[in-house]
N, CA and C atoms of all chains as a GROMACS GRO file, in nm:
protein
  546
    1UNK      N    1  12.585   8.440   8.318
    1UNK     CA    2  12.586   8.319   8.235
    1UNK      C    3  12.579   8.358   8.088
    2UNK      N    4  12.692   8.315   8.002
    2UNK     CA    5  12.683   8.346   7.871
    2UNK      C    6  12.667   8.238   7.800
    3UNK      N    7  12.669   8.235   7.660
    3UNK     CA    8  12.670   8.126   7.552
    3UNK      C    9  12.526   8.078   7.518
    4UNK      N   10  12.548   7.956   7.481
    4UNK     CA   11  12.425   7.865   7.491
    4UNK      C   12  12.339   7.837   7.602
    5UNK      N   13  12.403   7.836   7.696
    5UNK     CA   14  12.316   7.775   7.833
    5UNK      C   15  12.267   7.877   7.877
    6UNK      N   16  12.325   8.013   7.848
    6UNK     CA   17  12.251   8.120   7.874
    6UNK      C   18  12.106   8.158   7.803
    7UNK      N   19  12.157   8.098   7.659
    7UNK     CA   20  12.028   8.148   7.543
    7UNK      C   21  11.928   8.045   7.602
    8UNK      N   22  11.998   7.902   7.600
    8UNK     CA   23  11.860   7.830   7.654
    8UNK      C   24  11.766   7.867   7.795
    9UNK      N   25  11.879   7.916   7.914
    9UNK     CA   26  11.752   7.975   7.989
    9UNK      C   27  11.682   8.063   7.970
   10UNK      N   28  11.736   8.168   7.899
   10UNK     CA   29  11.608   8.333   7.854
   10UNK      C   30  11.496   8.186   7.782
   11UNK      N   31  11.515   8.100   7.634
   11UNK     CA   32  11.423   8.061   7.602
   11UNK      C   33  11.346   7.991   7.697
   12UNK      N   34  11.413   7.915   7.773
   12UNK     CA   35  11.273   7.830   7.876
   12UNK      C   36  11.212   7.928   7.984
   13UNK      N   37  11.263   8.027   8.006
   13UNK     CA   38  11.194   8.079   8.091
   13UNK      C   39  11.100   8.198   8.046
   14UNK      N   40  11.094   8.192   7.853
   14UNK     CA   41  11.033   8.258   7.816
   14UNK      C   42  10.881   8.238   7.764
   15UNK      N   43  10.972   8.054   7.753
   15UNK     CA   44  10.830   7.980   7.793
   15UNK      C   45  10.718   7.975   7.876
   16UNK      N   46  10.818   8.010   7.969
   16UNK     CA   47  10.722   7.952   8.098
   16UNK      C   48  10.620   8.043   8.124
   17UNK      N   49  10.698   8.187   8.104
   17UNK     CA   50  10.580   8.301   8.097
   17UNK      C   51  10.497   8.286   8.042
   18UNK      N   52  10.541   8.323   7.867
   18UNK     CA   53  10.398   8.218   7.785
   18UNK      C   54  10.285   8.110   7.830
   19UNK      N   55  10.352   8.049   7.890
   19UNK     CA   56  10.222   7.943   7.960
   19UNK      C   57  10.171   7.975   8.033
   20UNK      N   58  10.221   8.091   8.130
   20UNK     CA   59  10.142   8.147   8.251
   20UNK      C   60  10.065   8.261   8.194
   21UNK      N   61  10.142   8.304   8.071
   21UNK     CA   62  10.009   8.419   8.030
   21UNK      C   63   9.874   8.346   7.946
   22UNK      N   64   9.922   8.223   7.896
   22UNK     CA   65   9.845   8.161   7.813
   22UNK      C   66   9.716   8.131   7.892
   23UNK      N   67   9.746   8.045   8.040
   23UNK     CA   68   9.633   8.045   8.138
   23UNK      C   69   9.585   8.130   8.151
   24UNK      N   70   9.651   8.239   8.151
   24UNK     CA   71   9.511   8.381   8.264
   24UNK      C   72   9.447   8.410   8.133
   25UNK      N   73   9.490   8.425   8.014
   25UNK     CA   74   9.405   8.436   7.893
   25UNK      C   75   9.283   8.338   7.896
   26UNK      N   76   9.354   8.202   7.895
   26UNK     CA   77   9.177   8.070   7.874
   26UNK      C   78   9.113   8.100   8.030
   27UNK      N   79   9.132   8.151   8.123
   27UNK     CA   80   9.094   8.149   8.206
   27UNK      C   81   8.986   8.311   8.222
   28UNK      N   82   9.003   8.377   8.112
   28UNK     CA   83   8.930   8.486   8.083
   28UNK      C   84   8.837   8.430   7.991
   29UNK      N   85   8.847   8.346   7.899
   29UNK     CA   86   8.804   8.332   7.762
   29UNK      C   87   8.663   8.178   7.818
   30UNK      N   88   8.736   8.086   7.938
   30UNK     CA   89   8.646   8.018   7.941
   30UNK      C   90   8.531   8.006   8.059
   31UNK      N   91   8.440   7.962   8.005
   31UNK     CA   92   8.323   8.025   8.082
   31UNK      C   93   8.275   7.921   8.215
   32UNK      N   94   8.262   7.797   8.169
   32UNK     CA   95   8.236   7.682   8.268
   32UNK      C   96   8.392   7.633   8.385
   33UNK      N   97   8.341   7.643   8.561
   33UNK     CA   98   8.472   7.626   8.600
   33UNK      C   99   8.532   7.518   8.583
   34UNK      N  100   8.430   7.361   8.554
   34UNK     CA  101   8.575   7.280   8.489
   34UNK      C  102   8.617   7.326   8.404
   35UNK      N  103   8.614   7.378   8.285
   35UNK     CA  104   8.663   7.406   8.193
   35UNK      C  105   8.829   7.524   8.230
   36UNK      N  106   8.802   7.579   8.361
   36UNK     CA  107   8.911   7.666   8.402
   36UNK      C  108   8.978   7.625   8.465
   37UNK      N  109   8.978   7.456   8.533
   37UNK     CA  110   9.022   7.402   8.588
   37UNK      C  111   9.176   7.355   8.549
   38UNK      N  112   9.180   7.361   8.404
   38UNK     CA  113   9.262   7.310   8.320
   38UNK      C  114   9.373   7.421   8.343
   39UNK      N  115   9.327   7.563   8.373
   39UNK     CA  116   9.478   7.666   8.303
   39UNK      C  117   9.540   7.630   8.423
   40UNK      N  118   9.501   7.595   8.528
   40UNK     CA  119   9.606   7.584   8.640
   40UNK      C  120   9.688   7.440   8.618
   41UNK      N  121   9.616   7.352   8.552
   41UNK     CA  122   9.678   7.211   8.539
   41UNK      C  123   9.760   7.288   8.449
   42UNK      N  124   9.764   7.291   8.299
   42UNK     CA  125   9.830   7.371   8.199
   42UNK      C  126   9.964   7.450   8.248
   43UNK      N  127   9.952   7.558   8.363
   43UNK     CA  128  10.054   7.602   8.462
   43UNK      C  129  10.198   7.509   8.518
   44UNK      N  130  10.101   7.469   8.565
   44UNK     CA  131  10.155   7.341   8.696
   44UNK      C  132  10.255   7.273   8.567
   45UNK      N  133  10.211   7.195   8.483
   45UNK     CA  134  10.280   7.101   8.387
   45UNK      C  135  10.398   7.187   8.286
   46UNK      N  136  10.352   7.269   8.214
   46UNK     CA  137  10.378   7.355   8.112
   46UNK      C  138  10.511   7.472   8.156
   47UNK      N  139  10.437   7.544   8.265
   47UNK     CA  140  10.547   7.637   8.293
   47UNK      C  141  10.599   7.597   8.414
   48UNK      N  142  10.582   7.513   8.480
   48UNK     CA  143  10.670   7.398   8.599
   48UNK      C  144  10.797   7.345   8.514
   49UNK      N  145  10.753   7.272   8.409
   49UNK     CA  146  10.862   7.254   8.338
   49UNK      C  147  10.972   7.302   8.287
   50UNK      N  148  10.910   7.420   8.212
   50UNK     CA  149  10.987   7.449   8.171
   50UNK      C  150  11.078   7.563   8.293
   51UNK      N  151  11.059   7.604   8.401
   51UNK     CA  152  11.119   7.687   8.511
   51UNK      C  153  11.228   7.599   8.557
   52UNK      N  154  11.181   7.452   8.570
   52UNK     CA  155  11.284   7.358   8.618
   52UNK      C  156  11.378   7.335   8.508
   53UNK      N  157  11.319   7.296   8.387
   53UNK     CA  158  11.461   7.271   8.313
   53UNK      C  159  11.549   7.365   8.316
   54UNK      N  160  11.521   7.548   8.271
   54UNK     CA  161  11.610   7.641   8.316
   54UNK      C  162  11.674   7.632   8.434
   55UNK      N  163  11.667   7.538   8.511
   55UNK     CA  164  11.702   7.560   8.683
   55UNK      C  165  11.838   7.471   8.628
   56UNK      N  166  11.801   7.308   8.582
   56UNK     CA  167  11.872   7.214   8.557
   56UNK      C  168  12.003   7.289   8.458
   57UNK      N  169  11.913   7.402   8.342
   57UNK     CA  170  12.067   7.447   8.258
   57UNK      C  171  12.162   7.509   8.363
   58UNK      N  172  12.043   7.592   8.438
   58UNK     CA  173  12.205   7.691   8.499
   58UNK      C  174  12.292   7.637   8.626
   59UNK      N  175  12.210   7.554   8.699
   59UNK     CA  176  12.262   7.523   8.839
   59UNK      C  177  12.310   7.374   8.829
   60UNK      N  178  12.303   7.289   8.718
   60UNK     CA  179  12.323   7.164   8.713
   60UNK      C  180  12.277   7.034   8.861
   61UNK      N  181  12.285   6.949   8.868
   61UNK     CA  182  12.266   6.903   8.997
   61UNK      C  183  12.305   6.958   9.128
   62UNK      N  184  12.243   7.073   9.254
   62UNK     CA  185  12.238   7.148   9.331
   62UNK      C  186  12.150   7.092   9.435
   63UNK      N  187  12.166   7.119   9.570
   63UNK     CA  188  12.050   7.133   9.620
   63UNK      C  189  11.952   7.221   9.623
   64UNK      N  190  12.000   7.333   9.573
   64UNK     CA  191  11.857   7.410   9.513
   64UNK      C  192  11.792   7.326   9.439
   65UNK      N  193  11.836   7.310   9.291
   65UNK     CA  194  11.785   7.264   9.163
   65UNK      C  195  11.703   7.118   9.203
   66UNK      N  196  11.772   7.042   9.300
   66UNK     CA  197  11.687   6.897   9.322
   66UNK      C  198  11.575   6.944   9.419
   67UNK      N  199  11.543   7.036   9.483
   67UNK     CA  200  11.416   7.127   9.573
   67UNK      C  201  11.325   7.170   9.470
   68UNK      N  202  11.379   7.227   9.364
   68UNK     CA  203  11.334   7.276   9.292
   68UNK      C  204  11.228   7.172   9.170
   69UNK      N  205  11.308   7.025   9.123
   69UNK     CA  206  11.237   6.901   9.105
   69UNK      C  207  11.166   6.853   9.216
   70UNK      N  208  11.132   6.864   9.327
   70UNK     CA  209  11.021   6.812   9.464
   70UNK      C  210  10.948   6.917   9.407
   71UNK      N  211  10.977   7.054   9.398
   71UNK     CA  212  10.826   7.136   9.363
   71UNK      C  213  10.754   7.088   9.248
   72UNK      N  214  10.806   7.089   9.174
   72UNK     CA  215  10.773   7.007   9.011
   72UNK      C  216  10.694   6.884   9.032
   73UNK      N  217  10.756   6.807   9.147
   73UNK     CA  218  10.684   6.674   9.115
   73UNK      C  219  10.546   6.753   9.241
   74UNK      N  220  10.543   6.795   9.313
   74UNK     CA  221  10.464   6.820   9.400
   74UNK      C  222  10.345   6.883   9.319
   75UNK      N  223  10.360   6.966   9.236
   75UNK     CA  224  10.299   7.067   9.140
   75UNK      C  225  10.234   6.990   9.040
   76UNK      N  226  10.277   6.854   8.991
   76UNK     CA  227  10.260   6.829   8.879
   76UNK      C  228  10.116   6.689   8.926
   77UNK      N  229  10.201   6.639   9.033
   77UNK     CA  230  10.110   6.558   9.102
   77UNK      C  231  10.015   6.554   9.210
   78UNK      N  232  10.036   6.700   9.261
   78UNK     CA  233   9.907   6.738   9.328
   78UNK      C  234   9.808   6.790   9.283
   79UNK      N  235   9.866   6.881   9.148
   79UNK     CA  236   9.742   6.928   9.045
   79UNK      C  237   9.655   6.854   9.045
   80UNK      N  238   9.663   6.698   8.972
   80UNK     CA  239   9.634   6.607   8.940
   80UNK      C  240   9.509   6.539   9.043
   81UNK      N  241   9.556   6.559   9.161
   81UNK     CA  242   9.413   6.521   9.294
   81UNK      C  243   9.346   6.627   9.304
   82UNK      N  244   9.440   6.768   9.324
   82UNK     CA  245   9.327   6.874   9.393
   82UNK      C  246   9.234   6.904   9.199
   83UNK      N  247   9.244   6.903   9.072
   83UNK     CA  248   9.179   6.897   8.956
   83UNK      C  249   9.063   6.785   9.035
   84UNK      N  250   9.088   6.652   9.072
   84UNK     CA  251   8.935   6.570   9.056
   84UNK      C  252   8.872   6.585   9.192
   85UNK      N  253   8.932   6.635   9.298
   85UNK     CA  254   8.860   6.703   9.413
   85UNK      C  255   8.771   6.825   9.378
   86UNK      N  256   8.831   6.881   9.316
   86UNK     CA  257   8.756   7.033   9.303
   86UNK      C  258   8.640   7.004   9.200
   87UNK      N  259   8.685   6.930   9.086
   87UNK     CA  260   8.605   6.885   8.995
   87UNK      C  261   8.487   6.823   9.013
   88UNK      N  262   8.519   6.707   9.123
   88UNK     CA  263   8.402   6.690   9.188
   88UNK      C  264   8.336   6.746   9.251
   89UNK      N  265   8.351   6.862   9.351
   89UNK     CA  266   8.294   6.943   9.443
   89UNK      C  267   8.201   7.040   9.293
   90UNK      N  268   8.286   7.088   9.225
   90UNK     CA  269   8.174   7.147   9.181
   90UNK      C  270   8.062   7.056   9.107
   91UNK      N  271   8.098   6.950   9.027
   91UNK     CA  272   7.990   6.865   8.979
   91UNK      C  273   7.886   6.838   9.144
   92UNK      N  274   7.912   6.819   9.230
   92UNK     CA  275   7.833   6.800   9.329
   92UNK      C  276   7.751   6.910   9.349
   93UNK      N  277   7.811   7.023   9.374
   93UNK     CA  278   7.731   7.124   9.397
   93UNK      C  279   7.653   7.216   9.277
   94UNK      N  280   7.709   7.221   9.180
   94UNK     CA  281   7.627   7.244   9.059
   94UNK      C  282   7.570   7.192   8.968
   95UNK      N  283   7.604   7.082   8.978
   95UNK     CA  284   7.562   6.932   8.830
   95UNK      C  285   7.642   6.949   8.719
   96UNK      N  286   7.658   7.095   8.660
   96UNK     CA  287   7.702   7.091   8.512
   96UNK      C  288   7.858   7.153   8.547
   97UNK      N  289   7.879   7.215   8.596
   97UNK     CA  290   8.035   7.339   8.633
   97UNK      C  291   7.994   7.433   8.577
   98UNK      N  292   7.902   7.481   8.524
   98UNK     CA  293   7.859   7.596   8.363
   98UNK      C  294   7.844   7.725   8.464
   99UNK      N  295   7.943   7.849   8.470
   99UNK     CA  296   7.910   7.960   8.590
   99UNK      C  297   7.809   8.048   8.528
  100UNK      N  298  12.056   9.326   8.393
  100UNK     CA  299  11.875   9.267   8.405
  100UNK      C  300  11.899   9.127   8.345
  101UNK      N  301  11.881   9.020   8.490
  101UNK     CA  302  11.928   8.902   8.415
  101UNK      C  303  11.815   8.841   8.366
  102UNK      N  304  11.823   8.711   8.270
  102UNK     CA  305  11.667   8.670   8.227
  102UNK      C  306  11.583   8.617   8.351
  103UNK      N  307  11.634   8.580   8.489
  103UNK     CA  308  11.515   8.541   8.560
  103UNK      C  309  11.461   8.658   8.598
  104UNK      N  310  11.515   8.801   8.619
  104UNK     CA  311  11.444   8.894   8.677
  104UNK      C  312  11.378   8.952   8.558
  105UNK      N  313  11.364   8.918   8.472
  105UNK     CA  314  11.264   8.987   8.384
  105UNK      C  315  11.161   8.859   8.352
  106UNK      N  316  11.201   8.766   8.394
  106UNK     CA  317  11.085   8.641   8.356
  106UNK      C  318  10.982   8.631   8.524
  107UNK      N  319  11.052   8.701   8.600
  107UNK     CA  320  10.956   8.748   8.724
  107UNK      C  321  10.912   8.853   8.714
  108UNK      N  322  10.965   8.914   8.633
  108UNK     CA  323  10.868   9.098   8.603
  108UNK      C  324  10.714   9.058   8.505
  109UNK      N  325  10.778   8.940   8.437
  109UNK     CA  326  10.681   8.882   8.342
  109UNK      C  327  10.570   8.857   8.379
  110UNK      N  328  10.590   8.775   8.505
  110UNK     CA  329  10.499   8.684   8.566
  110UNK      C  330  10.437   8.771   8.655
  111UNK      N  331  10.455   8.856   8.704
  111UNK     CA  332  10.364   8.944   8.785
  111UNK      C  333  10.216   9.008   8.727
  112UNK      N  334  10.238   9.014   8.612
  112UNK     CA  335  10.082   9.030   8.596
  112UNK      C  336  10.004   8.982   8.547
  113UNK      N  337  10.050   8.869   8.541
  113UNK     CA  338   9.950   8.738   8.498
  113UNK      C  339   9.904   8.663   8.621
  114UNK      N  340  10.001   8.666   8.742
  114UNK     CA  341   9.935   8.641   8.893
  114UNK      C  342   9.836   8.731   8.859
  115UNK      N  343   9.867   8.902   8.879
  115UNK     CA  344   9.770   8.973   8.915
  115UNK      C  345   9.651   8.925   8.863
  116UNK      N  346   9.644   8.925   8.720
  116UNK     CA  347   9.547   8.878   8.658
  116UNK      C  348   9.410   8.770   8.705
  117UNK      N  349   9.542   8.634   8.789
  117UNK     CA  350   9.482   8.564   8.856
  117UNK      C  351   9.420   8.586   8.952
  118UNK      N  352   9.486   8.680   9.037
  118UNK     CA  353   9.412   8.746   9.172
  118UNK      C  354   9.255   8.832   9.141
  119UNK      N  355   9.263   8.919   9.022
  119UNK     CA  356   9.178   8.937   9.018
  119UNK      C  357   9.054   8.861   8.940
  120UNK      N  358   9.086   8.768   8.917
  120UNK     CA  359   9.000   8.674   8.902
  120UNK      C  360   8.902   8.592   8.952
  121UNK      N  361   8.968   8.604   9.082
  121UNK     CA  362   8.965   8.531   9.254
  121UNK      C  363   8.825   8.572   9.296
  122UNK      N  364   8.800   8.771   9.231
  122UNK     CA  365   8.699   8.810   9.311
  122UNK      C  366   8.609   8.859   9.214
  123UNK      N  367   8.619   8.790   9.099
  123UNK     CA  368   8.430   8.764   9.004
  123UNK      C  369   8.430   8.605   8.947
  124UNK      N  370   8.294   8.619   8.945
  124UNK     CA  371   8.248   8.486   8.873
  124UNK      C  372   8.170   8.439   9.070
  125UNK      N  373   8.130   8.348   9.013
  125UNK     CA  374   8.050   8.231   9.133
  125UNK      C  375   8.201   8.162   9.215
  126UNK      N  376   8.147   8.101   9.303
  126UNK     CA  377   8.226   8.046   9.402
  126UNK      C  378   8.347   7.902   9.323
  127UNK      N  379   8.300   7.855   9.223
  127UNK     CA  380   8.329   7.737   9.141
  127UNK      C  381   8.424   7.784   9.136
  128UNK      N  382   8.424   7.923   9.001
  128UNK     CA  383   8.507   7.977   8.913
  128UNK      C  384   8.618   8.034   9.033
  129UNK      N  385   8.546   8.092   9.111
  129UNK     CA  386   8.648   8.186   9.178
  129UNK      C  387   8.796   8.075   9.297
  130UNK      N  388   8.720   7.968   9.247
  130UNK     CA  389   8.809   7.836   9.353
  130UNK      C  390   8.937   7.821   9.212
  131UNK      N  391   8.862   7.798   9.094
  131UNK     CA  392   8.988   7.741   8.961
  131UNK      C  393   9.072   7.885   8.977
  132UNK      N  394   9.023   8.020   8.938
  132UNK     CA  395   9.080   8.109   8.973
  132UNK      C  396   9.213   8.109   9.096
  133UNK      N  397   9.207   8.082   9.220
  133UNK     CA  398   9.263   8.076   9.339
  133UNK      C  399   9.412   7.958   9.318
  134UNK      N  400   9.306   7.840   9.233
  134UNK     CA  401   9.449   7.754   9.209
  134UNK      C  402   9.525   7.780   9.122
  135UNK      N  403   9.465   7.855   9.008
  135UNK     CA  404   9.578   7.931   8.919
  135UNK      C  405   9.709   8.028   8.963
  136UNK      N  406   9.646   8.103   9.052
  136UNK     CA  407   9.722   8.183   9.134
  136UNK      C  408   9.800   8.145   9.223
  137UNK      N  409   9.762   7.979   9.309
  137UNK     CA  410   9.881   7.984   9.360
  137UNK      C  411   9.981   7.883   9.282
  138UNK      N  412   9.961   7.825   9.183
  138UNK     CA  413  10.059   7.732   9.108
  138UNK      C  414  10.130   7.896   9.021
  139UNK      N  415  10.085   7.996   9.008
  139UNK     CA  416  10.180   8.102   8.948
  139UNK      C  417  10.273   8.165   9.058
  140UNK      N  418  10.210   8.233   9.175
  140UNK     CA  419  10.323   8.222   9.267
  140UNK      C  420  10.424   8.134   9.272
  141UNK      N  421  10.418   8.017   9.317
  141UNK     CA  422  10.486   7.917   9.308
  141UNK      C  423  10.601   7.959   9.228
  142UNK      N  424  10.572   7.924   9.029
  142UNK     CA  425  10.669   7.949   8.976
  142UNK      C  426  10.753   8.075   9.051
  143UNK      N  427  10.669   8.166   9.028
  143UNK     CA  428  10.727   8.342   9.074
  143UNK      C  429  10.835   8.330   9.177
  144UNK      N  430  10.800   8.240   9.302
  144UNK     CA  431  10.881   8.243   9.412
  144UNK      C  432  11.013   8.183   9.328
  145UNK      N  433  11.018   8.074   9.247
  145UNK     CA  434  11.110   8.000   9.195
  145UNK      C  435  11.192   8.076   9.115
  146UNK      N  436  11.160   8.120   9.067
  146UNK     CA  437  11.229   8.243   8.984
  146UNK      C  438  11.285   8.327   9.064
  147UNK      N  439  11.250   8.404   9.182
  147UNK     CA  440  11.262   8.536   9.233
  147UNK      C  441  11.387   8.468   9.309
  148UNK      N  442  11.402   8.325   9.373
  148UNK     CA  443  11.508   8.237   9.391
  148UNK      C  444  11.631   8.286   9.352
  149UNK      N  445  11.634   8.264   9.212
  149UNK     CA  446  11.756   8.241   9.077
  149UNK      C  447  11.738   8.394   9.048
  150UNK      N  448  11.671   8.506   9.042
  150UNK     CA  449  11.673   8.603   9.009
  150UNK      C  450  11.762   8.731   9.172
  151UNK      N  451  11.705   8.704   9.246
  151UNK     CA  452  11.773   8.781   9.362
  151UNK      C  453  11.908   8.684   9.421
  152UNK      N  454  11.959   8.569   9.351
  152UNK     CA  455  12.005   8.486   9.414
  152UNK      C  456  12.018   8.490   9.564
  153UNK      N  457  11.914   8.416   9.580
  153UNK     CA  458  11.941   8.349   9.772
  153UNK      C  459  11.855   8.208   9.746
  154UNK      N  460  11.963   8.159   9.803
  154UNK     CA  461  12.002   7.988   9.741
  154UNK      C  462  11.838   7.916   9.899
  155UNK      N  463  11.866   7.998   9.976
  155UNK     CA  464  11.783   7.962  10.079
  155UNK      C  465  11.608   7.992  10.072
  156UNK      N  466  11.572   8.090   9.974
  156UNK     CA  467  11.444   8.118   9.938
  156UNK      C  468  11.349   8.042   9.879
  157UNK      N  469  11.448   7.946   9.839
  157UNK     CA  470  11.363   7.813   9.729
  157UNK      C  471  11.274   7.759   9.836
  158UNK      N  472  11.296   7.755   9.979
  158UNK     CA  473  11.230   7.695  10.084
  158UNK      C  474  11.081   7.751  10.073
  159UNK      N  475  11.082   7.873  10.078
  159UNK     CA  476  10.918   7.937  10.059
  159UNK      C  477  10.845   7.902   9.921
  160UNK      N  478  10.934   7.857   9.847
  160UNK     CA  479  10.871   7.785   9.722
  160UNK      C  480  10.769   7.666   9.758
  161UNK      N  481  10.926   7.595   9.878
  161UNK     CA  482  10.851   7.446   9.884
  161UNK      C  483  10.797   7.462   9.956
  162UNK      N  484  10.760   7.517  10.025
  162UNK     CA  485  10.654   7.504  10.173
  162UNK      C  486  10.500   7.608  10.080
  163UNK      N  487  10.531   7.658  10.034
  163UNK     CA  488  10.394   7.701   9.914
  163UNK      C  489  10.349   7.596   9.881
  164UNK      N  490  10.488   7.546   9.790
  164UNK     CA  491  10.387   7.438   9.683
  164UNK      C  492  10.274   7.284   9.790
  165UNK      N  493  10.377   7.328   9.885
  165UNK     CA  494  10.313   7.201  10.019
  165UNK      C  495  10.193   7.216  10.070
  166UNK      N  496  10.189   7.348  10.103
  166UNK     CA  497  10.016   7.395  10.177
  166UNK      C  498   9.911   7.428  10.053
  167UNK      N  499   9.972   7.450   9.984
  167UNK     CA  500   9.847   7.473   9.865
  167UNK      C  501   9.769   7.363   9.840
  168UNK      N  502   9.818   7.228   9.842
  168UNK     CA  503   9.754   7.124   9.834
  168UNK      C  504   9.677   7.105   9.966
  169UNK      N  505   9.680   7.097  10.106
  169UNK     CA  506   9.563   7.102  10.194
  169UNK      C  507   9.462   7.208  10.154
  170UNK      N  508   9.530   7.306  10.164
  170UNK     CA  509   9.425   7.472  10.155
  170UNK      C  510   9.334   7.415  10.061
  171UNK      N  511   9.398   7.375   9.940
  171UNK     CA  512   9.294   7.371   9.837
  171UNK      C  513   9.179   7.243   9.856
  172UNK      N  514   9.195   7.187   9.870
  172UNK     CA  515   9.120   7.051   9.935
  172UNK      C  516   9.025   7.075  10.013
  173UNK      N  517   9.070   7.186  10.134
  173UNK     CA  518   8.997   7.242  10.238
  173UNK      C  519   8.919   7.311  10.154
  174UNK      N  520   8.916   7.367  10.070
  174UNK     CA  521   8.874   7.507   9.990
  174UNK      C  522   8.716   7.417   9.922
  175UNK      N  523   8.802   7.289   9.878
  175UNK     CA  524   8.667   7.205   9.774
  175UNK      C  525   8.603   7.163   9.849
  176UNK      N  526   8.620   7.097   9.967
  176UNK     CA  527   8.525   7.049  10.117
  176UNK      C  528   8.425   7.124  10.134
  177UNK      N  529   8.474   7.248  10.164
  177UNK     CA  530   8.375   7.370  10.229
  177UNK      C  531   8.312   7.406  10.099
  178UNK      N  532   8.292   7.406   9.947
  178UNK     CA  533   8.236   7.441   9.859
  178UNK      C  534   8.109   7.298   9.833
  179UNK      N  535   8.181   7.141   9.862
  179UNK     CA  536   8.097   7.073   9.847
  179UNK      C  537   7.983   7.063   9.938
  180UNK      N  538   7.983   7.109  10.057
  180UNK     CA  539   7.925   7.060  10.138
  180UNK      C  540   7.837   7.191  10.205
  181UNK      N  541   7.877   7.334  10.272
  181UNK     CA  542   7.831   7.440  10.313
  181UNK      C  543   7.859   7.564  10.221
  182UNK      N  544   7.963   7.591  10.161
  182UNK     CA  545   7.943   7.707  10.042
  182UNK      C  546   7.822   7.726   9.967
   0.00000   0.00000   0.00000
């Protein structure tokens, strides 16, 4: 793949790394587990996105590429329950999340 | 070296990272840890997709991204209640 649609996938998918390195960084840096709860939400949203839009430049409407939007929405909206499940489990079992 | 196979070379050690994350800190930390890791697989598989092209691999994507949501649920159960 050359041209533009090429440059735009190296950039989104250079993103996406970025966001995945960005998590394991706050996820070193922060100390309380809600507080770490977030790099995986951050993941899920951030570099979900941007993996799929690169999917959308190169493969245009596919049945890969529309599998590939079910992971996205799966990712984006299951984060979203298993974050206030877990969130709660630890507020239950610890009171504060503070490790 | 196309850009998805170097944006999966990328991503490999920031899983790792995650994995080893998995096994310090308290049980809390080591659960946020676990979901980091598998929402990075995830991507990884997605990539490794478009990077080895086999149009049929995206399936282990979706069936990841599918069980991670019980596992993990299961994971907060057993932390709320007997962990």
């Amino acid at each position: 793949m050359t041209g533009v649609a090429g440059i735009a996938v190296s950039v989104l998918l250079g993103l996406a790394v970025l966001a995945a390195w960005l998590a394991c960084f706050a996820l070193l840096r922060f100390r309380a587990a809600l507080d770490r709860l977030h790099c995986s939400a951050f993941v899920n949203a951030a570099g979900g996105g941007f993996v799929a839009a690169a999917v959308l430049v190169q493969d245009r409407a596919t049945d890969r590429s529309l599998k590939v939007l079910a992971i996205l929405a799966i990712l984006v909206l299951g984060s979203a329950a298993l974050s206030h499940a877990v969130g709660r489990a630890i507020l239950l079992r610890d009171g504060t999340g503070s490790s | 070296m196309t850009p998805w196979l170097v944006a999966a070379i990328g991503l490999v050690p920031a899983l790792g990272a995650a994995v080893i994350m998995c096994a310090r800190g308290n049980a809390a930390a080591r659960l946020a840890a676990v979901q980091l890791a598998g929402s990075i697989a995830v991507l990884l598989l997605v990539v490794l997709t478009f990077a080895l092209d086999q149009p049929s691999s995206i399936d282990l994507a979706l069936t990841l991204a599918l069980l991670t949501l019980p596992a993990t649920l299961l994971y907060a159960l057993f932390l709320e209640r007997w962990l």
